[in-house]
N, CA, C and O atoms as a Maestro MAE file, in Angstrom:
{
 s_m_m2io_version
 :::
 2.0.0
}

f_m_ct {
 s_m_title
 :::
 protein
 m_atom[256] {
  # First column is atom index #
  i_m_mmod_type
  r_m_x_coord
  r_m_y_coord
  r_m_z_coord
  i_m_residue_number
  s_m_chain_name
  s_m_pdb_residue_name
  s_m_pdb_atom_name
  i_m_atomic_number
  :::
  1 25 102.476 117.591 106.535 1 A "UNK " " N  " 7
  2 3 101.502 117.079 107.483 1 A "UNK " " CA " 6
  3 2 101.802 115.590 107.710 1 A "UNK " " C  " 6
  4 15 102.270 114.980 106.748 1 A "UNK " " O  " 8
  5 25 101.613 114.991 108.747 2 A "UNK " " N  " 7
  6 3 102.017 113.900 109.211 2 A "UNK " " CA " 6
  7 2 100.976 113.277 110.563 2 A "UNK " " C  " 6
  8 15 100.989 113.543 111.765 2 A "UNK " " O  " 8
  9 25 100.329 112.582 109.952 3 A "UNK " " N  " 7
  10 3 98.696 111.974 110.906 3 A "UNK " " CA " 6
  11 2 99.038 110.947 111.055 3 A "UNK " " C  " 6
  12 15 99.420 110.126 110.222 3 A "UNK " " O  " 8
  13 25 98.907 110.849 112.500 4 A "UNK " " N  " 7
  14 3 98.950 108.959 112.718 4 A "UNK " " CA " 6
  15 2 100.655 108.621 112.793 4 A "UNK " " C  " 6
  16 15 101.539 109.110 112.090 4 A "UNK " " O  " 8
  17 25 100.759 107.759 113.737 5 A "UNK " " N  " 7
  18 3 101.848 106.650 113.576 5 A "UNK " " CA " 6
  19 2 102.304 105.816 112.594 5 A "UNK " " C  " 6
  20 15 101.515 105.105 111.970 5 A "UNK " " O  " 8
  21 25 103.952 105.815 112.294 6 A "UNK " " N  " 7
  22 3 103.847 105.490 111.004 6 A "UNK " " CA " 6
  23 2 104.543 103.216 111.666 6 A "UNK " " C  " 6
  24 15 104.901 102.860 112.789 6 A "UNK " " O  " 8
  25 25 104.449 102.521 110.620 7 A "UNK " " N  " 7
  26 3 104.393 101.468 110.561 7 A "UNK " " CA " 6
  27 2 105.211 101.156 111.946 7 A "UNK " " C  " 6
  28 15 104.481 100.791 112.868 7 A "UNK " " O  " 8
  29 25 106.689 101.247 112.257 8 A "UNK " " N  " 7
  30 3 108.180 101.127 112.988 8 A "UNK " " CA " 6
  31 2 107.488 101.639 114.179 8 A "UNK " " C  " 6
  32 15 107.389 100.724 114.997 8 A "UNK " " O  " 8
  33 25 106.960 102.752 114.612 9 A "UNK " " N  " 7
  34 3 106.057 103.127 116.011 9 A "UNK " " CA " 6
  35 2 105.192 102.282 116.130 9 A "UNK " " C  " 6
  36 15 105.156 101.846 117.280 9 A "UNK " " O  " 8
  37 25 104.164 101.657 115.183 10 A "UNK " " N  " 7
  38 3 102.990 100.707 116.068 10 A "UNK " " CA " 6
  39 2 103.424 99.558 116.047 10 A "UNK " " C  " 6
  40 15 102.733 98.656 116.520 10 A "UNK " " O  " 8
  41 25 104.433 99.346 115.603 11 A "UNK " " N  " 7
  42 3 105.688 97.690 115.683 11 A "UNK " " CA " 6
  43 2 105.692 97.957 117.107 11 A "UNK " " C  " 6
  44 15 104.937 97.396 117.900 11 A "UNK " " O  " 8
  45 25 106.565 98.832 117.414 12 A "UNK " " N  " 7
  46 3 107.115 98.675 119.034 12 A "UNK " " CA " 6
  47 2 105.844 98.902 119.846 12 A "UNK " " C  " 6
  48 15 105.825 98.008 120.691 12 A "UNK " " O  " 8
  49 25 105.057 99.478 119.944 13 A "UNK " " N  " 7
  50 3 104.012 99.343 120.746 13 A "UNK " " CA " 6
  51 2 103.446 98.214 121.107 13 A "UNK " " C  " 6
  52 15 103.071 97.891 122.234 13 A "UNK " " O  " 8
  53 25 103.365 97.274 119.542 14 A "UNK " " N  " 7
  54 3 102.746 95.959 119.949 14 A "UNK " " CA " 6
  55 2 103.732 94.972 120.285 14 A "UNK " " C  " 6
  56 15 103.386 93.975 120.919 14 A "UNK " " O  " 8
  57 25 104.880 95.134 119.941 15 A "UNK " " N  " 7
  58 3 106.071 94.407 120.940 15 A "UNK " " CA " 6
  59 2 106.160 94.435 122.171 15 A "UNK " " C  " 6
  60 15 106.211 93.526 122.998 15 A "UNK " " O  " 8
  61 25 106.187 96.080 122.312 16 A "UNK " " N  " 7
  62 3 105.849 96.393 124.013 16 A "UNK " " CA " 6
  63 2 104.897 95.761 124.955 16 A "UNK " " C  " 6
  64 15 105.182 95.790 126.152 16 A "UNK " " O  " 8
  65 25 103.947 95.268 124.616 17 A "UNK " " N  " 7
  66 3 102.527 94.999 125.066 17 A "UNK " " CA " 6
  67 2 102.842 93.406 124.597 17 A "UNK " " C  " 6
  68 15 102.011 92.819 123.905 17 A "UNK " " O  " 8
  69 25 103.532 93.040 124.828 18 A "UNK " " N  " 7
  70 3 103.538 91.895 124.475 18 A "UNK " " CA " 6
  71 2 105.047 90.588 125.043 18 A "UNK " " C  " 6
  72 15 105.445 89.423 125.019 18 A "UNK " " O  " 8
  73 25 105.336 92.109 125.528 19 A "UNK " " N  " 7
  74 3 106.907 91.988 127.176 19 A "UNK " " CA " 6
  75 2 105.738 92.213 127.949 19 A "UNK " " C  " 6
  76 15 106.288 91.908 129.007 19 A "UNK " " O  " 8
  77 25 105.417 92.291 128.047 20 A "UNK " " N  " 7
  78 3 104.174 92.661 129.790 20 A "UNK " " CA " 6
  79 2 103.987 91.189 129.966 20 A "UNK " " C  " 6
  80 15 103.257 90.934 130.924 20 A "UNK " " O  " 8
  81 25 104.374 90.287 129.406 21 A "UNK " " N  " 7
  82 3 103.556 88.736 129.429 21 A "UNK " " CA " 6
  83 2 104.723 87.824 129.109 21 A "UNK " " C  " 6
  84 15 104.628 86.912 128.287 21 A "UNK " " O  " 8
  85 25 106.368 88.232 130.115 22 A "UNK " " N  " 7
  86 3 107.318 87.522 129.237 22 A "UNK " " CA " 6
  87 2 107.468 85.826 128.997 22 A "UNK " " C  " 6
  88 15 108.107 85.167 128.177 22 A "UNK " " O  " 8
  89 25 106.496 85.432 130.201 23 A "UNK " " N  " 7
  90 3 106.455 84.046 130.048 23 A "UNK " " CA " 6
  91 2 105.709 83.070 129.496 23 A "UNK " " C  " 6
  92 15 105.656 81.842 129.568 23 A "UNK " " O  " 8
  93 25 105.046 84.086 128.823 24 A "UNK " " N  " 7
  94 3 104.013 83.778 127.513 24 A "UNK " " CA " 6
  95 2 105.133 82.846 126.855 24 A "UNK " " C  " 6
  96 15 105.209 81.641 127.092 24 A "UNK " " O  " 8
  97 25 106.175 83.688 125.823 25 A "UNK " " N  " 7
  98 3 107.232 83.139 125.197 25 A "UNK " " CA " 6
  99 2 107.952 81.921 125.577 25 A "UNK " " C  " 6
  100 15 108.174 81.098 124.689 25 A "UNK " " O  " 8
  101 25 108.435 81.643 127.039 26 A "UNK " " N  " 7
  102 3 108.840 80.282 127.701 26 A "UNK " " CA " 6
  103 2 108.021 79.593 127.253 26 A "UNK " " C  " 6
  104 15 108.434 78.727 126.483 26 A "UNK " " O  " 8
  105 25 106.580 79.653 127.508 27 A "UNK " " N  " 7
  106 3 106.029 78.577 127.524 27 A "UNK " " CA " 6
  107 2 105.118 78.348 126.004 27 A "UNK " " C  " 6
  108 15 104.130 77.617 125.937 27 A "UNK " " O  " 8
  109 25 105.543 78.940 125.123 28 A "UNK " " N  " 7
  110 3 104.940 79.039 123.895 28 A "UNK " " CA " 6
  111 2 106.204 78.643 122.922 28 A "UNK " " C  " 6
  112 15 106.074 78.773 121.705 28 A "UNK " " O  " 8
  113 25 107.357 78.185 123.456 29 A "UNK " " N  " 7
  114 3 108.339 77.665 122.761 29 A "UNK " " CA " 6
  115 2 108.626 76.928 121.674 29 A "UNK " " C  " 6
  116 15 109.269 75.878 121.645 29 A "UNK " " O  " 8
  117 25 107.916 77.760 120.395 30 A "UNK " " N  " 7
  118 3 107.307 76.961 119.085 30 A "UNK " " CA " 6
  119 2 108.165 77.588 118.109 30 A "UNK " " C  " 6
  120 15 108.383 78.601 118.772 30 A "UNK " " O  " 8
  121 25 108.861 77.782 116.979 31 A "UNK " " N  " 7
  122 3 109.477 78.582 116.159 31 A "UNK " " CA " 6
  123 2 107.958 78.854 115.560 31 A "UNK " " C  " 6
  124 15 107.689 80.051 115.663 31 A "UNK " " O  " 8
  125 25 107.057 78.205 115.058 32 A "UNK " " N  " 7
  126 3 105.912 78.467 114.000 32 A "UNK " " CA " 6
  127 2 104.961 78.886 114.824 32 A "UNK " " C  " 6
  128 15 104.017 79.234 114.114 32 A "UNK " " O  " 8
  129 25 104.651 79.070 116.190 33 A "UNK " " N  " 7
  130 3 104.106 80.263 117.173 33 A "UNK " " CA " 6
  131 2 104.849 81.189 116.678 33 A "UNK " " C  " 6
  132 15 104.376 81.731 115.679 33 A "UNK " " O  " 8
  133 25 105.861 81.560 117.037 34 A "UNK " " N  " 7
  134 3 106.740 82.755 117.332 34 A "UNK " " CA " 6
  135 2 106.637 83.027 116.082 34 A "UNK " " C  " 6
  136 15 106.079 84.119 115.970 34 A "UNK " " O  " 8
  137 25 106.974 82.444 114.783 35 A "UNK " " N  " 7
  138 3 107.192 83.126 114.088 35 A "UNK " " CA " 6
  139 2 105.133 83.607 113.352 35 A "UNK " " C  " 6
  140 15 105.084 84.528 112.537 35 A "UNK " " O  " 8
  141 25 104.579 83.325 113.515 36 A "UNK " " N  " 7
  142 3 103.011 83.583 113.553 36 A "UNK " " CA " 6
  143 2 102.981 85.192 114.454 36 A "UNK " " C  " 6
  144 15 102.868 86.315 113.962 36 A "UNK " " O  " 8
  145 25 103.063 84.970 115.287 37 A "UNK " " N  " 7
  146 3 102.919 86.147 116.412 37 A "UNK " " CA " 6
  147 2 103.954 87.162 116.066 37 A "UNK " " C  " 6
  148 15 104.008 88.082 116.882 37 A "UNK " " O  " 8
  149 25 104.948 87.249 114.883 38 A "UNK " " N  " 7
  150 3 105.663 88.008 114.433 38 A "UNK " " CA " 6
  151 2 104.942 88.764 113.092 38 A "UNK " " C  " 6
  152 15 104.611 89.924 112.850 38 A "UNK " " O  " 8
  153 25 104.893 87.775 112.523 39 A "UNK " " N  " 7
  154 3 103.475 88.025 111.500 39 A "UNK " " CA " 6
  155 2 102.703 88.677 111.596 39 A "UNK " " C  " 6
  156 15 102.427 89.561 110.784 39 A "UNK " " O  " 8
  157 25 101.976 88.374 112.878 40 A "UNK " " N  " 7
  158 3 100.549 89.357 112.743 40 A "UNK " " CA " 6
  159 2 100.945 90.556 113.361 40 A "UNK " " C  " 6
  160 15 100.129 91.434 113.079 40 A "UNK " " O  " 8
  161 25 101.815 90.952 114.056 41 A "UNK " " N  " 7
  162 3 102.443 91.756 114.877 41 A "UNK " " CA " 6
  163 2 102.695 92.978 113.461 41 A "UNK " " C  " 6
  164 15 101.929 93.931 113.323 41 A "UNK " " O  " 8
  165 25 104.154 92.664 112.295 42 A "UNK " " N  " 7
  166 3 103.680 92.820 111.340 42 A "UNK " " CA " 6
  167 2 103.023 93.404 110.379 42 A "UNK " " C  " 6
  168 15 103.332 94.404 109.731 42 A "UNK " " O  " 8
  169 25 101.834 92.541 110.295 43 A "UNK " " N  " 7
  170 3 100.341 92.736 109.720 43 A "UNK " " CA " 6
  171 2 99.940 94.072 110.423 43 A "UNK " " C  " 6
  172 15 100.086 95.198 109.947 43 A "UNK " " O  " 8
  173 25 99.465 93.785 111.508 44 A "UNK " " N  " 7
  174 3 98.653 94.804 112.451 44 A "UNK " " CA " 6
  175 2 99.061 96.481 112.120 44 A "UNK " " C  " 6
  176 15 98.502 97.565 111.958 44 A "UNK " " O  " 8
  177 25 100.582 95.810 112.144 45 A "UNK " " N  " 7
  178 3 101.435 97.592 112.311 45 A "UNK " " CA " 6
  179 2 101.171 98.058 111.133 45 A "UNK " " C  " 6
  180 15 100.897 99.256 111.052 45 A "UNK " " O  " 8
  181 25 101.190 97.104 109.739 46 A "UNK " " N  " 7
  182 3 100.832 97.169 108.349 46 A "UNK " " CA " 6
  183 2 99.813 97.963 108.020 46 A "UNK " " C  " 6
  184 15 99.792 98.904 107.227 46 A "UNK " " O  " 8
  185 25 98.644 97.341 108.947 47 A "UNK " " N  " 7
  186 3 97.445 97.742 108.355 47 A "UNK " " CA " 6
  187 2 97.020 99.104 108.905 47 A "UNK " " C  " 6
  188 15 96.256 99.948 108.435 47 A "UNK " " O  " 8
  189 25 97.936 99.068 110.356 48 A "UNK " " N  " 7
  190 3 97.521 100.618 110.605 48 A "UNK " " CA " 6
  191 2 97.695 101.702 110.286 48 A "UNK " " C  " 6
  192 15 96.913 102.651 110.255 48 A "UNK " " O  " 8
  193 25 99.395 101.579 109.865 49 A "UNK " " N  " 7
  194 3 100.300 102.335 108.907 49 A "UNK " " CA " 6
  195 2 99.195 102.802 107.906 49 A "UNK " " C  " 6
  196 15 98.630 103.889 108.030 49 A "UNK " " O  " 8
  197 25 98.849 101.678 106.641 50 A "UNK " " N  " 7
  198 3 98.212 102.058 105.494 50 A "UNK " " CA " 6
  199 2 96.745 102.442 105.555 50 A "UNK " " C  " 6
  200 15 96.030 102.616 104.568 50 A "UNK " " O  " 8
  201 25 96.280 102.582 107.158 51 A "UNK " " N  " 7
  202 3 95.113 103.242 107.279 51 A "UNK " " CA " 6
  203 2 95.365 104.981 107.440 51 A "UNK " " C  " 6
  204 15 94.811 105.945 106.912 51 A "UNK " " O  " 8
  205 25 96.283 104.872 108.259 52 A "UNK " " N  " 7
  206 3 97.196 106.094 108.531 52 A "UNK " " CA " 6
  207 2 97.259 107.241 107.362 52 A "UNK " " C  " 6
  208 15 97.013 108.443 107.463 52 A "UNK " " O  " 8
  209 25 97.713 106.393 106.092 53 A "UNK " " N  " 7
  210 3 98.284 107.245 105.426 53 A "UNK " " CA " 6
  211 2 96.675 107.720 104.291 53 A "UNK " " C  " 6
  212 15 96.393 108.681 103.575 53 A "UNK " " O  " 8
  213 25 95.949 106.371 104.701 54 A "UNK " " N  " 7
  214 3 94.866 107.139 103.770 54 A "UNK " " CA " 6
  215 2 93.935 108.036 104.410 54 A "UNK " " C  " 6
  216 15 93.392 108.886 103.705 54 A "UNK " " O  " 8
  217 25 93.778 107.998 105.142 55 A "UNK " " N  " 7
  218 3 93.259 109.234 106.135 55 A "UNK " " CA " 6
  219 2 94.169 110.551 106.095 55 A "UNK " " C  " 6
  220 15 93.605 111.634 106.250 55 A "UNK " " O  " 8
  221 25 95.670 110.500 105.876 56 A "UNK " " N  " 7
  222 3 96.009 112.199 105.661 56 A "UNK " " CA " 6
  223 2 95.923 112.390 104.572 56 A "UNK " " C  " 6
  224 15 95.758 113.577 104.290 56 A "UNK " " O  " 8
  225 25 95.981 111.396 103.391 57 A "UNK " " N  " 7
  226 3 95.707 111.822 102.045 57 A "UNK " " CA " 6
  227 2 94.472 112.426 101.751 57 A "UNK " " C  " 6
  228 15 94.425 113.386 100.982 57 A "UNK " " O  " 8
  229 25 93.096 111.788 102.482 58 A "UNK " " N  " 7
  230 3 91.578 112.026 102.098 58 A "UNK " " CA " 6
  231 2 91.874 113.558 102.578 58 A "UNK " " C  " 6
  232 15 91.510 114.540 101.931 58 A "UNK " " O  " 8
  233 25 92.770 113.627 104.123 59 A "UNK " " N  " 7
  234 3 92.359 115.160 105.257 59 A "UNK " " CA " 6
  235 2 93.095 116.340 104.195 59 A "UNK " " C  " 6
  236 15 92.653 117.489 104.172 59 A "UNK " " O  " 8
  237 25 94.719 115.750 102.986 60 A "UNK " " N  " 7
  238 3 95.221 116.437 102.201 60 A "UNK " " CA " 6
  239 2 94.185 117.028 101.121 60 A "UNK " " C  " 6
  240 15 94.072 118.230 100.879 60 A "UNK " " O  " 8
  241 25 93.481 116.045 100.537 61 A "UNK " " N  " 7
  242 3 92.434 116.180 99.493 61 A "UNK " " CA " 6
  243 2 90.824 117.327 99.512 61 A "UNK " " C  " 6
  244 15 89.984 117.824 98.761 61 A "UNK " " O  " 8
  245 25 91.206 117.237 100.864 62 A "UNK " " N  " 7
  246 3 89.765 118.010 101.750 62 A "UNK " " CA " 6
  247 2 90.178 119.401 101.527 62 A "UNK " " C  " 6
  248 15 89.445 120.278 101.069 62 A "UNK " " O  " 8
  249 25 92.004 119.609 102.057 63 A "UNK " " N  " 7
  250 3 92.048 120.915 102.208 63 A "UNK " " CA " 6
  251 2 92.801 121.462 101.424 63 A "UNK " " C  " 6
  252 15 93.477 122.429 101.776 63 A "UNK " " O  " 8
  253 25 92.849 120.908 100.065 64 A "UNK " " N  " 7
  254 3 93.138 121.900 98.743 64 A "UNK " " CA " 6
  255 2 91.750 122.556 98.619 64 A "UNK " " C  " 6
  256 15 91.536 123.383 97.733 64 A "UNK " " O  " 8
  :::
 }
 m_bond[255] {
  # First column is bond index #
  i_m_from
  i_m_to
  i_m_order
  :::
  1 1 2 1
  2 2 3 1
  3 3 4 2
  4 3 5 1
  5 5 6 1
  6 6 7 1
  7 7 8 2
  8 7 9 1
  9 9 10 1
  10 10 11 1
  11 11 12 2
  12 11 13 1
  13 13 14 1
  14 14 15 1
  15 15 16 2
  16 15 17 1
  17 17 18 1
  18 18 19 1
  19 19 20 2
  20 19 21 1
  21 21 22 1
  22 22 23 1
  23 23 24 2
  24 23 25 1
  25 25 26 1
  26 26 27 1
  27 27 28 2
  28 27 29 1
  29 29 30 1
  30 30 31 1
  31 31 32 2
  32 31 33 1
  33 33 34 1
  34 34 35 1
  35 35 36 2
  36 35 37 1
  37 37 38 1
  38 38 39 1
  39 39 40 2
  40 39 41 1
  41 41 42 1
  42 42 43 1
  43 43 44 2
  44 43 45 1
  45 45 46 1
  46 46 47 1
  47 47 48 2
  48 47 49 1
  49 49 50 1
  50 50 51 1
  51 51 52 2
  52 51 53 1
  53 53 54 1
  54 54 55 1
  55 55 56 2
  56 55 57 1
  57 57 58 1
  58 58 59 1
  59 59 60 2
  60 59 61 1
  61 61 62 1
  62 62 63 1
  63 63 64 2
  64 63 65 1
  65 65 66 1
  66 66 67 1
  67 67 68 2
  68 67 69 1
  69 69 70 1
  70 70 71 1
  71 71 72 2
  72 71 73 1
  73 73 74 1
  74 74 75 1
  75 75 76 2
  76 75 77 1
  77 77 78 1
  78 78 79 1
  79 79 80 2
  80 79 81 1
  81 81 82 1
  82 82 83 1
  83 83 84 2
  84 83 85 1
  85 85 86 1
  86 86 87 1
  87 87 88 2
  88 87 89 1
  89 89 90 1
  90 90 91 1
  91 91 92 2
  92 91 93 1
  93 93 94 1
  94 94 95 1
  95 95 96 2
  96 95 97 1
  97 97 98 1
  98 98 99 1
  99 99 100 2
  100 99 101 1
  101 101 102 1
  102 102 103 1
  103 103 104 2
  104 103 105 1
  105 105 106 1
  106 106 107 1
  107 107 108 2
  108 107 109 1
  109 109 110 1
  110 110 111 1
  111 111 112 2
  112 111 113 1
  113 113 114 1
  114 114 115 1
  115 115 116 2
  116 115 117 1
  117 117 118 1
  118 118 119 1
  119 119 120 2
  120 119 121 1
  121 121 122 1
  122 122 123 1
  123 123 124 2
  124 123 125 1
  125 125 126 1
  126 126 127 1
  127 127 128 2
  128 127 129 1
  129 129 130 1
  130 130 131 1
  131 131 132 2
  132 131 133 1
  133 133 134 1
  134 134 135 1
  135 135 136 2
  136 135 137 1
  137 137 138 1
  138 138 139 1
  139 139 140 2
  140 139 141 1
  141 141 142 1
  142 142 143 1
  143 143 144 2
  144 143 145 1
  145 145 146 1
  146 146 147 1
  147 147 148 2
  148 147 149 1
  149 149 150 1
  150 150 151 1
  151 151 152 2
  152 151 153 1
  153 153 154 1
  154 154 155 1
  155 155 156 2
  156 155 157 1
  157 157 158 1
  158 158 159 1
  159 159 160 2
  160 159 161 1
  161 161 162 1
  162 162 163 1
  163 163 164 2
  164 163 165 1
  165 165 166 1
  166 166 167 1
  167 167 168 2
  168 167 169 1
  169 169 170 1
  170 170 171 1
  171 171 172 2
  172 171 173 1
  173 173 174 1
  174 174 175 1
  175 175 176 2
  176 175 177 1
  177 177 178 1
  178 178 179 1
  179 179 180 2
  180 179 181 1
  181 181 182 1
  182 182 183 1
  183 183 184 2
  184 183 185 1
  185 185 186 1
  186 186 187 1
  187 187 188 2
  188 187 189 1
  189 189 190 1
  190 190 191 1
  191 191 192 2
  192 191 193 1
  193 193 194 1
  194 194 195 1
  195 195 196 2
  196 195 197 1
  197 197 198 1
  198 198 199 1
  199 199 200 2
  200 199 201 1
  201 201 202 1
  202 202 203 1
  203 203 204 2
  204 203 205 1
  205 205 206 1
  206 206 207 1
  207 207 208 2
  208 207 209 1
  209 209 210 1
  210 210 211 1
  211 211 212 2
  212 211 213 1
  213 213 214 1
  214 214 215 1
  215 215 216 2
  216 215 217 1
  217 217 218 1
  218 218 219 1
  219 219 220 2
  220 219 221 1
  221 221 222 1
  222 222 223 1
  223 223 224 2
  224 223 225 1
  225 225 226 1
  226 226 227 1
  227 227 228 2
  228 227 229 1
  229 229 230 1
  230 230 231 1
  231 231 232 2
  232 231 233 1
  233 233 234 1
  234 234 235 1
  235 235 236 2
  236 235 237 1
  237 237 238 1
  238 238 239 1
  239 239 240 2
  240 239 241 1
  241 241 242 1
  242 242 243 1
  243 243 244 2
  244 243 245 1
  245 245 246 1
  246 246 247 1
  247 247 248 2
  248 247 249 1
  249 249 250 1
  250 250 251 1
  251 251 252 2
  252 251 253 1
  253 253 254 1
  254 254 255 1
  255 255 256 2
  :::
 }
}
């Protein structure tokens, strides 16, 4: 069983969504922006991942 998107899929999503705005980056021309907005980018995919996985474990636990 396999629920939810795993970490590497909600990376590119929020990369994706984040080319929609490429001149954000021109004009945000900071290494410690960029590298921040990599971070939470990251984070985000992190936290969804490890929400991910505890939700098929609880849905595994349900249906023993």
């Amino acid at each position: 069983m396999n629920l939810g998107l795993r970490k590497e899929q909600i990376k590119l999503i929020l990369l994706d969504k984040l080319e929609e705005e490429p001149d954000l980056k021109y004009y945000m021309d900071n290494d410690y922006v960029m590298r921040l907005i990599e971070l939470l980018v990251e984070g985000v995919a992190k936290a969804i991942d490890e929400n991910n996985k505890t939700i098929e474990n609880k849905f595994r636990r349900l249906l023993k």
